[in-house]
C-alpha positions as CSV (number, residue, x, y, z in Angstrom):
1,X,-53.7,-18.1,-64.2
2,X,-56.6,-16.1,-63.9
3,X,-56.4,-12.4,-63.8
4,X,-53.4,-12.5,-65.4
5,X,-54.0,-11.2,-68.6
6,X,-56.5,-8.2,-68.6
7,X,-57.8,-7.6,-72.0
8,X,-61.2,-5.3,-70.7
9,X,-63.3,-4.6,-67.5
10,X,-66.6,-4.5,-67.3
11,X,-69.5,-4.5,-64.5
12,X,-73.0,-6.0,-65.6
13,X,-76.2,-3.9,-65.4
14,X,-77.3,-5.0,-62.2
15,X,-74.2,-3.6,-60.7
16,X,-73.6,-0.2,-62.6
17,X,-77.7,0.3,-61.4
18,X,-76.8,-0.4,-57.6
19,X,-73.0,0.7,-56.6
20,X,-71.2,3.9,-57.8
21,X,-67.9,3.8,-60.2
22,X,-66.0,4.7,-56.8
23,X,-67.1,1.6,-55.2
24,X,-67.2,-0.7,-58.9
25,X,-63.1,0.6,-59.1
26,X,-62.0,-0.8,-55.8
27,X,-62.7,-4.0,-57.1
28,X,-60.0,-3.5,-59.5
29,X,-58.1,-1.9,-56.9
30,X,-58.5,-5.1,-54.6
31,X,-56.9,-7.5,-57.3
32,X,-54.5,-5.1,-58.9
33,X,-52.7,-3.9,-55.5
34,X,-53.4,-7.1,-53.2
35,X,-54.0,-9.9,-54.7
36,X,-52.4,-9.7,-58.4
37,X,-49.3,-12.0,-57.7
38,X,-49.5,-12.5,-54.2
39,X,-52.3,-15.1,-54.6
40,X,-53.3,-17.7,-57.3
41,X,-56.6,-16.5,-58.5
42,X,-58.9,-18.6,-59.8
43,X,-61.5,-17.4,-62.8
44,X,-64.0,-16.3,-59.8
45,X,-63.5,-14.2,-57.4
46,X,-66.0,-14.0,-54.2
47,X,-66.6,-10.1,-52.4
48,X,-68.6,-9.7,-49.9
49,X,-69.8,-5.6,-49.2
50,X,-70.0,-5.3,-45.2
51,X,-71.5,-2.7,-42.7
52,X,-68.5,-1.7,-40.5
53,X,-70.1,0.8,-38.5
54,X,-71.5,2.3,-41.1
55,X,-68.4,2.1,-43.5
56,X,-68.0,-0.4,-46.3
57,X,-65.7,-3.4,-45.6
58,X,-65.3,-6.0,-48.6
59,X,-64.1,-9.5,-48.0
60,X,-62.5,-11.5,-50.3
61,X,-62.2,-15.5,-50.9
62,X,-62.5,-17.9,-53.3
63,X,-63.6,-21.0,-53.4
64,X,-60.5,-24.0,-52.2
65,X,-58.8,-21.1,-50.6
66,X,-58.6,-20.9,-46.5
67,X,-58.1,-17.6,-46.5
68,X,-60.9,-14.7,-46.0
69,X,-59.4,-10.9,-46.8
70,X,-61.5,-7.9,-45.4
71,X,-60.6,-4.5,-46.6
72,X,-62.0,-1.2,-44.8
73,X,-62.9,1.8,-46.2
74,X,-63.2,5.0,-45.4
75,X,-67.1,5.5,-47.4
76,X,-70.2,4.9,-46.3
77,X,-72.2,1.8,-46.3
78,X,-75.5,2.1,-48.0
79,X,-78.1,-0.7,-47.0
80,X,-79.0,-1.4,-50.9
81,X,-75.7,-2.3,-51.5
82,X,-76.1,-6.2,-52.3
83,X,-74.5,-8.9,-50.0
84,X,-72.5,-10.7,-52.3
85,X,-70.7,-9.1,-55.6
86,X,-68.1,-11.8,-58.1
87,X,-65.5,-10.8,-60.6
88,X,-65.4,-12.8,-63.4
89,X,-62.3,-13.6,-65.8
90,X,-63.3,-15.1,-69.0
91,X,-60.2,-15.1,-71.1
92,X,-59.0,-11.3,-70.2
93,X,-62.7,-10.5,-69.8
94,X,-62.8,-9.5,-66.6
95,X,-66.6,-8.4,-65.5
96,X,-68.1,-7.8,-61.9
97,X,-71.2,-9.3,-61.6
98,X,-74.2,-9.6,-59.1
99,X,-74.6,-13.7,-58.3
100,X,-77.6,-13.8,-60.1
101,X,-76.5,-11.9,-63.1
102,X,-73.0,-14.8,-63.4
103,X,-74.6,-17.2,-65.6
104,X,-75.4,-13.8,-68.3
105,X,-71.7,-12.7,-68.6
């Protein structure tokens, strides 16, 4: 199972220029404390960054699962941030990863 055996984390260049280690970490946060064990996780992972009144919500899903997940947060949305962000796991590599950077990782 993916996510399952964490061997490094990384975030790609196009991420690290565009969201702060604050937001990059509650990626890891996301799958370590909700969705680690609770959920089958496949290799990719789907986020979505949302304005909630000018806070950040990120949703998760993946694709052949029902289920969307939104998580609020207390920081402020910033209008750069990108629409859609995926966390990779190749073999313990775990990277997140703008959709246009996936194919580089």
């Amino acid at each position: 199972m993916a996510f399952s055996n964490t061997r490094g984390r990384y975030a790609s260049f196009g991420i690290v220029t565009i969201l702060s280690g604050e937001v990059i970490d509650l990626f890891w946060e996301i799958i370590d404390n909700n969705l680690k064990g609770v959920f089958p996780l496949r290799p990719i992972l789907k986020f979505r960054l949302m304005n909630r009144r000018g806070k950040l919500s990120i949703s998760f899903s993946q694709d052949g699962f029902p289920l969307t997940i939104t998580f609020d947060y207390d920081k402020d949305f910033n209008h750069f941030f990108p629409h859609t962000v995926y966390v990779v796991d190749r073999n313990g590599r775990e990277t997140v990863t703008l959709p246009e950077e996936i194919h580089m990782i």
